[in-house]
C-alpha positions as protocol buffer text, in pm:
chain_id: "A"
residue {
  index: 1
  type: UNK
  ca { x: 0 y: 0 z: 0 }
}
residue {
  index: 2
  type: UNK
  ca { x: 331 y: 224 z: 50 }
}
residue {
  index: 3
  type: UNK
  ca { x: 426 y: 180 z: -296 }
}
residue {
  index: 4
  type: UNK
  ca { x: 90 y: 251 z: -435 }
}
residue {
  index: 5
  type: UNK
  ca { x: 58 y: 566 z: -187 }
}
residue {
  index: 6
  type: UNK
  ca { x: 421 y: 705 z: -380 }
}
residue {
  index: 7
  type: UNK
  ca { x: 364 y: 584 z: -741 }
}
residue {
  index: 8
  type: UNK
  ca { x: 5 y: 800 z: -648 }
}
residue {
  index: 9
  type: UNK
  ca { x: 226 y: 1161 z: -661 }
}
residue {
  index: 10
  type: UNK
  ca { x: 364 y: 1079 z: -969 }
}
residue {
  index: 11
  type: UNK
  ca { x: -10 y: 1087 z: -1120 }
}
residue {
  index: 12
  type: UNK
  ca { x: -53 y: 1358 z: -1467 }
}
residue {
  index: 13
  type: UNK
  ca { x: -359 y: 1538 z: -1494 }
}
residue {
  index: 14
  type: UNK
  ca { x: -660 y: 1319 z: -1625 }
}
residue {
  index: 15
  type: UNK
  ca { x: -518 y: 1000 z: -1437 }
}
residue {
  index: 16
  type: UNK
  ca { x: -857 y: 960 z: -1201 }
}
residue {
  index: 17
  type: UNK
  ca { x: -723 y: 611 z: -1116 }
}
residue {
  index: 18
  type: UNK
  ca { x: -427 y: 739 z: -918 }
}
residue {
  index: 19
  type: UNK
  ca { x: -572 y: 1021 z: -753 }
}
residue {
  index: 20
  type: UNK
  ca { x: -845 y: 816 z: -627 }
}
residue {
  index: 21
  type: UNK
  ca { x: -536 y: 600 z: -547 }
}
residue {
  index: 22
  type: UNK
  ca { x: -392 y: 858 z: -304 }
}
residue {
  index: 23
  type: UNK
  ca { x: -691 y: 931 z: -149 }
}
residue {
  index: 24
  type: UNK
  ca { x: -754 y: 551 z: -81 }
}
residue {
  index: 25
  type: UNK
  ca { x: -394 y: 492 z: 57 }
}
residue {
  index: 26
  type: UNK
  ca { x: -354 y: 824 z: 223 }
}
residue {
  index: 27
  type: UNK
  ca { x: -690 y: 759 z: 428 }
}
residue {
  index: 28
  type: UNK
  ca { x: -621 y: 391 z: 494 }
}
residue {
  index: 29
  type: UNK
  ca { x: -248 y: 429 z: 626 }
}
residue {
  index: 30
  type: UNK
  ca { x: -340 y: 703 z: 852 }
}
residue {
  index: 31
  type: UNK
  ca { x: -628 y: 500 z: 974 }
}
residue {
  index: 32
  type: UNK
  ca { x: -337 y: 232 z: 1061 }
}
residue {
  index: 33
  type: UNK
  ca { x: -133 y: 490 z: 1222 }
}
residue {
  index: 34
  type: UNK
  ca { x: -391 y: 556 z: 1471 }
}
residue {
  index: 35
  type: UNK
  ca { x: -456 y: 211 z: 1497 }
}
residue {
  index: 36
  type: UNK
  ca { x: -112 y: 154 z: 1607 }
}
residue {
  index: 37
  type: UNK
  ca { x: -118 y: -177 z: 1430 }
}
residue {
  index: 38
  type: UNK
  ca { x: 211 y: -121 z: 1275 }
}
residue {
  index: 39
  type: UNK
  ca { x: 585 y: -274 z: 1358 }
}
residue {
  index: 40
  type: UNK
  ca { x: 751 y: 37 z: 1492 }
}
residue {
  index: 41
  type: UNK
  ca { x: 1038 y: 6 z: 1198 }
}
residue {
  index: 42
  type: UNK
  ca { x: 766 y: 29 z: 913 }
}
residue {
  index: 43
  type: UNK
  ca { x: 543 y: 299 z: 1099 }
}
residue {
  index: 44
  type: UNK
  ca { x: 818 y: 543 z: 1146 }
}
residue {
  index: 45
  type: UNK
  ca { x: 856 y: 504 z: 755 }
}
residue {
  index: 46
  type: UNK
  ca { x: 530 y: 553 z: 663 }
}
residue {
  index: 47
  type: UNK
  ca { x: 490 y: 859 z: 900 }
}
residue {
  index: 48
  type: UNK
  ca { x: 780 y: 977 z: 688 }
}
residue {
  index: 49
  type: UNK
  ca { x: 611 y: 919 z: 390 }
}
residue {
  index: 50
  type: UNK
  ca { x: 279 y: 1088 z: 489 }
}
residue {
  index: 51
  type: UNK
  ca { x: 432 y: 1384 z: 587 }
}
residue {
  index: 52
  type: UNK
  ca { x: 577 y: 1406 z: 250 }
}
residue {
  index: 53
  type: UNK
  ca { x: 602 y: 1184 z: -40 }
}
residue {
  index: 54
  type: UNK
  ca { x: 906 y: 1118 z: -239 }
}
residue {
  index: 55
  type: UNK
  ca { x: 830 y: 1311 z: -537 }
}
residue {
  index: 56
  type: UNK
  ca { x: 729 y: 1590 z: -316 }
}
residue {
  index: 57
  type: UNK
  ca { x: 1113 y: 1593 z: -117 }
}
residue {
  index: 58
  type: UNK
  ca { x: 1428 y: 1751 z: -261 }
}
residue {
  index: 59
  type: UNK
  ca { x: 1629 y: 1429 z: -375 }
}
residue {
  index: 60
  type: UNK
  ca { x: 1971 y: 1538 z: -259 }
}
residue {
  index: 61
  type: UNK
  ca { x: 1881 y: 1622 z: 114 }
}
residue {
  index: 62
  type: UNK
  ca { x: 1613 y: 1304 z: 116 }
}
residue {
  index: 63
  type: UNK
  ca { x: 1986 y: 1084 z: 39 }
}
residue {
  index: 64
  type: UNK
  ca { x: 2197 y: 1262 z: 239 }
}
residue {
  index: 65
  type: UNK
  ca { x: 2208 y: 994 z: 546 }
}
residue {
  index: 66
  type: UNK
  ca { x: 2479 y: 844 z: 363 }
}
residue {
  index: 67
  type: UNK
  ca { x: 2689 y: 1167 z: 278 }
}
residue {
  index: 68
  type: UNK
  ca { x: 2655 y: 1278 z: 686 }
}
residue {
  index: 69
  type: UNK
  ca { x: 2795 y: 941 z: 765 }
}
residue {
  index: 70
  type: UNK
  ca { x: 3118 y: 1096 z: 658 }
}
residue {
  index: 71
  type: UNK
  ca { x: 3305 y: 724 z: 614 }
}
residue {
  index: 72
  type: UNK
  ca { x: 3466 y: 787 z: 338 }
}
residue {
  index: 73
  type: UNK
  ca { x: 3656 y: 1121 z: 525 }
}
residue {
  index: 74
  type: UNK
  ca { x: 3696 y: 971 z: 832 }
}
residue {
  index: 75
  type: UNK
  ca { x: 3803 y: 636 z: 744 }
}
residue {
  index: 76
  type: UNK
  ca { x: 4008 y: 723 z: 410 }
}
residue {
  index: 77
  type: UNK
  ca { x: 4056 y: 285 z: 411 }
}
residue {
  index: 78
  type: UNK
  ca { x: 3754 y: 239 z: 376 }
}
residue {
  index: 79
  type: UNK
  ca { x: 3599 y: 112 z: 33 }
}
residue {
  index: 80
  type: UNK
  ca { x: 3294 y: 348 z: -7 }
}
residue {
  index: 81
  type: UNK
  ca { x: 3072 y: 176 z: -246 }
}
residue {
  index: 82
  type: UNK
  ca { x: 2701 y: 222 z: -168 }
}
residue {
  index: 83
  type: UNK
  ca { x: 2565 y: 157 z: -566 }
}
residue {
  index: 84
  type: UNK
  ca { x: 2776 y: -143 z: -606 }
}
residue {
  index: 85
  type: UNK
  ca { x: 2633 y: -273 z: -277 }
}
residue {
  index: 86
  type: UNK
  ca { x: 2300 y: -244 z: -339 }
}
residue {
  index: 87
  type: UNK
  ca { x: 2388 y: -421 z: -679 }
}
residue {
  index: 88
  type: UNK
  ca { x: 2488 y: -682 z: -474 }
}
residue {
  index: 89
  type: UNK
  ca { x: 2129 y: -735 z: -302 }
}
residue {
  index: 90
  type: UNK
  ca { x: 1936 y: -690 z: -590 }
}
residue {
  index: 91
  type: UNK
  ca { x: 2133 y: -995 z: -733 }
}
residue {
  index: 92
  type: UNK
  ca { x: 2081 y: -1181 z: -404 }
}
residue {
  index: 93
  type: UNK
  ca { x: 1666 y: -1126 z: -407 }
}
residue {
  index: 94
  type: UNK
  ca { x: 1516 y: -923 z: -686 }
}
residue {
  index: 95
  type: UNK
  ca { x: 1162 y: -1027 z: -592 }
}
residue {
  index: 96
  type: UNK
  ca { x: 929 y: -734 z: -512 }
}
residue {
  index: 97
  type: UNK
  ca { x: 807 y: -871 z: -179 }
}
residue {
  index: 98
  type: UNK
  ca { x: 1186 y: -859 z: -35 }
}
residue {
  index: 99
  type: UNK
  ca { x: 1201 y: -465 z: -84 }
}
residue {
  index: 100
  type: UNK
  ca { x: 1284 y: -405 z: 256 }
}
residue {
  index: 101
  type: UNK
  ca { x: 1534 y: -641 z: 236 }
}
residue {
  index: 102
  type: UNK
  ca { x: 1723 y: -447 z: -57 }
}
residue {
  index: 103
  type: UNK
  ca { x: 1655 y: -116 z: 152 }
}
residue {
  index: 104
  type: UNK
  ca { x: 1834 y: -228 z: 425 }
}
residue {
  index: 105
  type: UNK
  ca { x: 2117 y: -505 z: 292 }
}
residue {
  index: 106
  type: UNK
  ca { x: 2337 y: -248 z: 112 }
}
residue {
  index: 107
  type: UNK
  ca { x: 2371 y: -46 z: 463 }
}
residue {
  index: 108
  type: UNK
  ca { x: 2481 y: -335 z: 651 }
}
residue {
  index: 109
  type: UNK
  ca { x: 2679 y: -452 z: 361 }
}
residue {
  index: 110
  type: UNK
  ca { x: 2868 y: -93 z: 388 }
}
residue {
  index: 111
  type: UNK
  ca { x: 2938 y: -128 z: 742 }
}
residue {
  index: 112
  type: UNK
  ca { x: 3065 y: -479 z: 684 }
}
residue {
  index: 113
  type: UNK
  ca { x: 3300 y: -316 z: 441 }
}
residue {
  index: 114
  type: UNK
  ca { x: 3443 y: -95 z: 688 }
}
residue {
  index: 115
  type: UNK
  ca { x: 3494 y: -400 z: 950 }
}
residue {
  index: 116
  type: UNK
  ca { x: 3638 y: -600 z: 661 }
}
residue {
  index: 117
  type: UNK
  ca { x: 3900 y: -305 z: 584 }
}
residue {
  index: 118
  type: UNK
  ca { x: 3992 y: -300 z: 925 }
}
residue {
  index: 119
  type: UNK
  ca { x: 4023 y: -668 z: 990 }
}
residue {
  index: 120
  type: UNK
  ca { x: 4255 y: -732 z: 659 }
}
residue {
  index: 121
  type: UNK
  ca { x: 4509 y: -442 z: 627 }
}
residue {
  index: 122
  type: UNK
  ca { x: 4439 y: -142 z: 920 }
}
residue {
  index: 123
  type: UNK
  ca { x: 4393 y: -283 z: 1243 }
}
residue {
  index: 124
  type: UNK
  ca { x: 4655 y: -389 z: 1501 }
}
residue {
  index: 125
  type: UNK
  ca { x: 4648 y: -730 z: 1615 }
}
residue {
  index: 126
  type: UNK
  ca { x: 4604 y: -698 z: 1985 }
}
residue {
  index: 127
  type: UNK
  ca { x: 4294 y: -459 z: 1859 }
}
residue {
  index: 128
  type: UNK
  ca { x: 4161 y: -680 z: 1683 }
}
residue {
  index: 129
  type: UNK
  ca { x: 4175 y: -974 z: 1910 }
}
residue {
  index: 130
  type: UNK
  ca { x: 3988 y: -755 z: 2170 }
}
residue {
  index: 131
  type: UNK
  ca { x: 3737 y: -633 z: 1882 }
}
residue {
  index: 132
  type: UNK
  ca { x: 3671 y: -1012 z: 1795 }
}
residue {
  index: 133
  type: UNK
  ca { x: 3579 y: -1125 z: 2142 }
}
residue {
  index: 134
  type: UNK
  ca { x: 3344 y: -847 z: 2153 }
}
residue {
  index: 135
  type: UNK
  ca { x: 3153 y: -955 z: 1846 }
}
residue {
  index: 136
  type: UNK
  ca { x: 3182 y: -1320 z: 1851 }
}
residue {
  index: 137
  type: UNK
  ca { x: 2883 y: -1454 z: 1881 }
}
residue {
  index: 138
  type: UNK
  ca { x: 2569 y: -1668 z: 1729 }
}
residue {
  index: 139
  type: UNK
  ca { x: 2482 y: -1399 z: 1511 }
}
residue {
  index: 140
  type: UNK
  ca { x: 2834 y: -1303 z: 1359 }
}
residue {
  index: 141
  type: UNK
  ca { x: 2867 y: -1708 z: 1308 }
}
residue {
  index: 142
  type: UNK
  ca { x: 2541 y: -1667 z: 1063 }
}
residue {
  index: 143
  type: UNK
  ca { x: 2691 y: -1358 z: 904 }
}
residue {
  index: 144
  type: UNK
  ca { x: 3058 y: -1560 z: 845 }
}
residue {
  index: 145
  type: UNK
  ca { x: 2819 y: -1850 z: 706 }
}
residue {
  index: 146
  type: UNK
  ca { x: 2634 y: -1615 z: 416 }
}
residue {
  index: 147
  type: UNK
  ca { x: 2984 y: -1541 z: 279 }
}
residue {
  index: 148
  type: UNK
  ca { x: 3172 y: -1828 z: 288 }
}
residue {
  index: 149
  type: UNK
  ca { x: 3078 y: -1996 z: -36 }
}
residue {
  index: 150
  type: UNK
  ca { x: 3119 y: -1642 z: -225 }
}
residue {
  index: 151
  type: UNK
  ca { x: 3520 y: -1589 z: -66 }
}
residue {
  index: 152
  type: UNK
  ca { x: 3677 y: -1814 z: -318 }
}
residue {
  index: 153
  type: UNK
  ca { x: 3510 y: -1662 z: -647 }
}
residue {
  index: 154
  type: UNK
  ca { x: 3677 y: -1363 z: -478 }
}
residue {
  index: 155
  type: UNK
  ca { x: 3994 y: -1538 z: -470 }
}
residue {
  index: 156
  type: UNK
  ca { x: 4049 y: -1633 z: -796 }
}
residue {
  index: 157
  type: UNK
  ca { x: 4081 y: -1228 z: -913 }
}
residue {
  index: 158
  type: UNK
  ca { x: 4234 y: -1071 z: -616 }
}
residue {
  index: 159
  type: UNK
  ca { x: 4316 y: -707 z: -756 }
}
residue {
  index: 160
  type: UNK
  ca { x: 4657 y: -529 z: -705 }
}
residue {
  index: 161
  type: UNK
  ca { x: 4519 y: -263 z: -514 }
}
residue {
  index: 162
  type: UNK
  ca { x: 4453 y: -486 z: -240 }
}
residue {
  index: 163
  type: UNK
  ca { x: 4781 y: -671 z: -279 }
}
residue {
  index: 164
  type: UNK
  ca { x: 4912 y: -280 z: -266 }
}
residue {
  index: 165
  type: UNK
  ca { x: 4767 y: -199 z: 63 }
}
residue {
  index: 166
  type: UNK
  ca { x: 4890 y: -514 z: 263 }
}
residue {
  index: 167
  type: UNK
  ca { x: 4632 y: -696 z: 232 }
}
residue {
  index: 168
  type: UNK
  ca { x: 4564 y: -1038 z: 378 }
}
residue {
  index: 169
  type: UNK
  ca { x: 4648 y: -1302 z: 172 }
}
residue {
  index: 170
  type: UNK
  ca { x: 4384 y: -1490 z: -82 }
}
residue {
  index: 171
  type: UNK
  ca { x: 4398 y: -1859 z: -152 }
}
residue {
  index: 172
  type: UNK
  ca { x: 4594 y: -1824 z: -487 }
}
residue {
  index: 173
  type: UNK
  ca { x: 4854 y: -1658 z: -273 }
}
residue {
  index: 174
  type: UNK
  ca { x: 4857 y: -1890 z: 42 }
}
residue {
  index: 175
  type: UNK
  ca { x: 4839 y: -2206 z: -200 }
}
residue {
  index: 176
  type: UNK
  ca { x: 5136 y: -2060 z: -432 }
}
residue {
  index: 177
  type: UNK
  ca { x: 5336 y: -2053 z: -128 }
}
residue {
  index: 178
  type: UNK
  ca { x: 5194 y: -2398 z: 101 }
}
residue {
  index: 179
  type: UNK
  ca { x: 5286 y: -2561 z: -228 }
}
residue {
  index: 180
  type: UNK
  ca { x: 5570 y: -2381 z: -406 }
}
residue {
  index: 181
  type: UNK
  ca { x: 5345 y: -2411 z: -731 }
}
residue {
  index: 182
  type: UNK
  ca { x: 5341 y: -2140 z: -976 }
}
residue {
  index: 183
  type: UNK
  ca { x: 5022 y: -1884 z: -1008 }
}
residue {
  index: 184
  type: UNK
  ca { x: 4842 y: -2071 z: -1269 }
}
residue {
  index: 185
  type: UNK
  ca { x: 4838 y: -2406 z: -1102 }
}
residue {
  index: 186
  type: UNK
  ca { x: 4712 y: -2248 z: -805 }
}
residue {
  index: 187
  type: UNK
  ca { x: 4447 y: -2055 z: -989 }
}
residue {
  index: 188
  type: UNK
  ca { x: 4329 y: -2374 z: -1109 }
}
residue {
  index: 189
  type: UNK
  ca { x: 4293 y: -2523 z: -788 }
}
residue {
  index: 190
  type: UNK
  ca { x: 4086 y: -2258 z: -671 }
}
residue {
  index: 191
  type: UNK
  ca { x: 3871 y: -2323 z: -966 }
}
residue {
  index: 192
  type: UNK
  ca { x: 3876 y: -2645 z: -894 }
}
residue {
  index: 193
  type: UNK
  ca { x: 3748 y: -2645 z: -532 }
}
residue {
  index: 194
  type: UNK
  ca { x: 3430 y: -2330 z: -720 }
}
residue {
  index: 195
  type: UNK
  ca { x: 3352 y: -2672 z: -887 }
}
residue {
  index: 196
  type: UNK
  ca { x: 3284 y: -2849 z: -590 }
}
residue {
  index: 197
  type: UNK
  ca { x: 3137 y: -2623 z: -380 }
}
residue {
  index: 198
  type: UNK
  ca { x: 2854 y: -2545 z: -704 }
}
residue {
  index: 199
  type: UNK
  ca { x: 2815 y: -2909 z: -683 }
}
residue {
  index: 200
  type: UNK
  ca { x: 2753 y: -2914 z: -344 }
}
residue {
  index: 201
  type: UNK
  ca { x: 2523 y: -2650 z: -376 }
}
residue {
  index: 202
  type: UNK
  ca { x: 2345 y: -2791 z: -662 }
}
residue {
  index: 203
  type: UNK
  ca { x: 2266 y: -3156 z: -424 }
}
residue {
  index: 204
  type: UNK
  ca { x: 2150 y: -2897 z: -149 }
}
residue {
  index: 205
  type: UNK
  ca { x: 1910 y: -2698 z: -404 }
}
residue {
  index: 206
  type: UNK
  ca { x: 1730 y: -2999 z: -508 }
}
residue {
  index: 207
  type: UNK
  ca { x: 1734 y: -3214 z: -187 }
}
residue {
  index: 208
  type: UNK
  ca { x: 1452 y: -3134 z: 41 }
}
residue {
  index: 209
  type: UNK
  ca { x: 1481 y: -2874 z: 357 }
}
residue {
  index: 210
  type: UNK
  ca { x: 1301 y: -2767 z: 620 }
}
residue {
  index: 211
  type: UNK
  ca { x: 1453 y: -2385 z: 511 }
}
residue {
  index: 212
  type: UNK
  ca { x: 1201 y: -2212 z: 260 }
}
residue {
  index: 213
  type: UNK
  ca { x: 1256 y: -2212 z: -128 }
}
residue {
  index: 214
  type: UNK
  ca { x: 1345 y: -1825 z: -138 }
}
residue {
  index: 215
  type: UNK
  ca { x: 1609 y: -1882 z: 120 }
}
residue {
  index: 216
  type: UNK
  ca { x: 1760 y: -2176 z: -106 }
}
residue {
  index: 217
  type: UNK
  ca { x: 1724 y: -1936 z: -413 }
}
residue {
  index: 218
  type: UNK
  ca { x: 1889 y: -1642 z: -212 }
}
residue {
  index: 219
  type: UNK
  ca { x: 2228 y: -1897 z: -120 }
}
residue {
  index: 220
  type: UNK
  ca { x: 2199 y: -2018 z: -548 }
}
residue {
  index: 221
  type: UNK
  ca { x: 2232 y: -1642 z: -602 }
}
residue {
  index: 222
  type: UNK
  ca { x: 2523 y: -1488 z: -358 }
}
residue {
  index: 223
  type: UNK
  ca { x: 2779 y: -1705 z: -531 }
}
residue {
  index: 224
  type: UNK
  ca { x: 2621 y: -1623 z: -885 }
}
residue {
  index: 225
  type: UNK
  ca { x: 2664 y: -1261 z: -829 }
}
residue {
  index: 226
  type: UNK
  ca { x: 3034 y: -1317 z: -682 }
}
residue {
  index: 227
  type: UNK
  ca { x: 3090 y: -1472 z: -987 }
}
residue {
  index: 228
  type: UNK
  ca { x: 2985 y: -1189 z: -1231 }
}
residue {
  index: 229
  type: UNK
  ca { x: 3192 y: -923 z: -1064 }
}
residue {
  index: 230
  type: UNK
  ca { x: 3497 y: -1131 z: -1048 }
}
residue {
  index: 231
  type: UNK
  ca { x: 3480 y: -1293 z: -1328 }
}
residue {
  index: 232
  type: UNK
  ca { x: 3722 y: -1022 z: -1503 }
}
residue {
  index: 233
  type: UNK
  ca { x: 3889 y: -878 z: -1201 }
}
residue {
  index: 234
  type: UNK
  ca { x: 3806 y: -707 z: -877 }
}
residue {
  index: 235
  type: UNK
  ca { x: 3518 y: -568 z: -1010 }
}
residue {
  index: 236
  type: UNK
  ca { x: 3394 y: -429 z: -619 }
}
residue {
  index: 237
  type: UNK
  ca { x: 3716 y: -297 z: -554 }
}
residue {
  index: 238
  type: UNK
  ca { x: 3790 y: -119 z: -890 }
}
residue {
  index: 239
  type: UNK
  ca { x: 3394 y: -102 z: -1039 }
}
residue {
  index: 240
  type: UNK
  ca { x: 3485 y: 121 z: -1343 }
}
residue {
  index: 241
  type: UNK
  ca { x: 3475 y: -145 z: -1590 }
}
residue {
  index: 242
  type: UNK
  ca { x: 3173 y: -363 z: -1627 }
}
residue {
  index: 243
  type: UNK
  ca { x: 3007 y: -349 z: -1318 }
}
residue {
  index: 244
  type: UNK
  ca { x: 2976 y: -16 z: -1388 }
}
residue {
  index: 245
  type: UNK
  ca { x: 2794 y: -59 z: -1680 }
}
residue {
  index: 246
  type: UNK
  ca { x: 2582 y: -340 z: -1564 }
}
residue {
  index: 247
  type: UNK
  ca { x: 2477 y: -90 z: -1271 }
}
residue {
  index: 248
  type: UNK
  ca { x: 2397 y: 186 z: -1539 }
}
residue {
  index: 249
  type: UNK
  ca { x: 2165 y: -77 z: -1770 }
}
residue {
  index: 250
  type: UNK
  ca { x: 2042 y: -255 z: -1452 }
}
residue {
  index: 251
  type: UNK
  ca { x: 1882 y: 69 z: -1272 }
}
residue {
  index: 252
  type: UNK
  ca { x: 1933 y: 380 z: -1479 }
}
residue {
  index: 253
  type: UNK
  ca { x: 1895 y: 305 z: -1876 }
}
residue {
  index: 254
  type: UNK
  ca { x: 1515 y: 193 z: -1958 }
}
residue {
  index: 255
  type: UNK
  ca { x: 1451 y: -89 z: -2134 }
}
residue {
  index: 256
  type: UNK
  ca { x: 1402 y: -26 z: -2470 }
}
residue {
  index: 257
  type: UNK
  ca { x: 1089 y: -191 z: -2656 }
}
């Protein structure tokens, strides 16, 4: 009802369906707001919306959450890529009834890059041990699960930037030097294990669960995505080439008929 309430204020003249369409959403999410029947989360948003719609608000200052953050100035380590992180999330669950989902993934994503930056070239080791016990827990366990079968793709195409900074080490690198093999045998080994790990992946898809079929669809997709924007490179870390245009076609060019 949200969505129809703001697609209502972008109504042209003549269009009786979609003014009738704000009156009918305007009335009926006040009504709720009175009610109190909301979660707390979603009434705070659609108090915000009431009180203006989105068409209504200047764009810039409506954004500008992100901008008074100020990570990118205070932490000059830190990889600031909001666009390429909600990229991410739409790739993980594109499905209209997950919008909240997208609307808040790419903001924890962000913050995740700043912990990531920290753990693997900027922070001190006696820092960090202190900063782990803090945040191990059940939850962080679940967050360490979600990524694990996307890390290798990652690996195969770590970029020189990172190997620049000081990075930590990637499997090509640790392998090359467990082994003493050269680059491309390593490379292929880290293919090798992407193999198995699809495979596996591919018996869990198809087996039955208790875990529900978008949830199945959403662990298919994170190592799809890692896939596509490493495929050619680092394409988070230096997202100038094709991710870049995939983000342009994906949300700003129109489909053309």
């Amino acid at each position: 009802m949200l969505s129809l309430y703001e697609a209502s204020y972008l109504g042209k003249e003549g269009e009786v369906v979609l003014i009738e369409a704000m009156d009918f959403t305007t009335k009926h999410l006040k009504n709720l707001m009175e009610e109190g029947s909301l979660e707390p989360r979603f009434g705070e948003h659609v108090a915000y919306a009431l009180e203006l719609p989105l068409n209504w608000r200047m764009e810039r200052i409506h954004a500008r959450w992100w901008t008074d953050l100020g990570l990118a100035q205070r932490l000059p380590f830190f990889r600031d890529r909001l666009m390429e992180n909600y990229f991410w999330t739409v790739g993980w669950a594109f499905e209209p009834q997950f919008w909240s989902f997208r609307e808040m993934q790419p903001k924890l994503v962000s913050l995740i890059t700043v912990i990531d930056n920290v753990y693997d070239v900027y922070g001190p080791l006696d820092e960090l041990e202190h900063f782990t016990n803090v945040v191990d827990s059940g939850q962080m366990f679940a967050n360490q699960t979600c990524w694990k079968r996307g890390g290798t793709i990652m690996d195969v195409h770590p970029s020189l930037a990172e190997l620049a900074r000081g990075d930590v080490p990637k499997s090509i690198q640790c392998y090359k030097h467990e082994k003493s093999v050269s680059e491309d045998v390593a490379r292929e080994k880290v293919r090798e294990a992407i193999s198995v790990n699809w495979r596996a992946l591919n018996e869990y898809r198809t087996s039955s669960s208790p875990l529900e079929e978008h949830f199945k669809r959403v662990t298919i997709n994170i190592p799809r995505l890692a896939q596509f924007l490493y495929k050619c490179g680092d394409g988070y870390d230096i997202p100038d080439g094709e991710t870049k245009n995939q983000v342009m076609l994906l949300f700003i060019q129109p489909i053309e008929f």
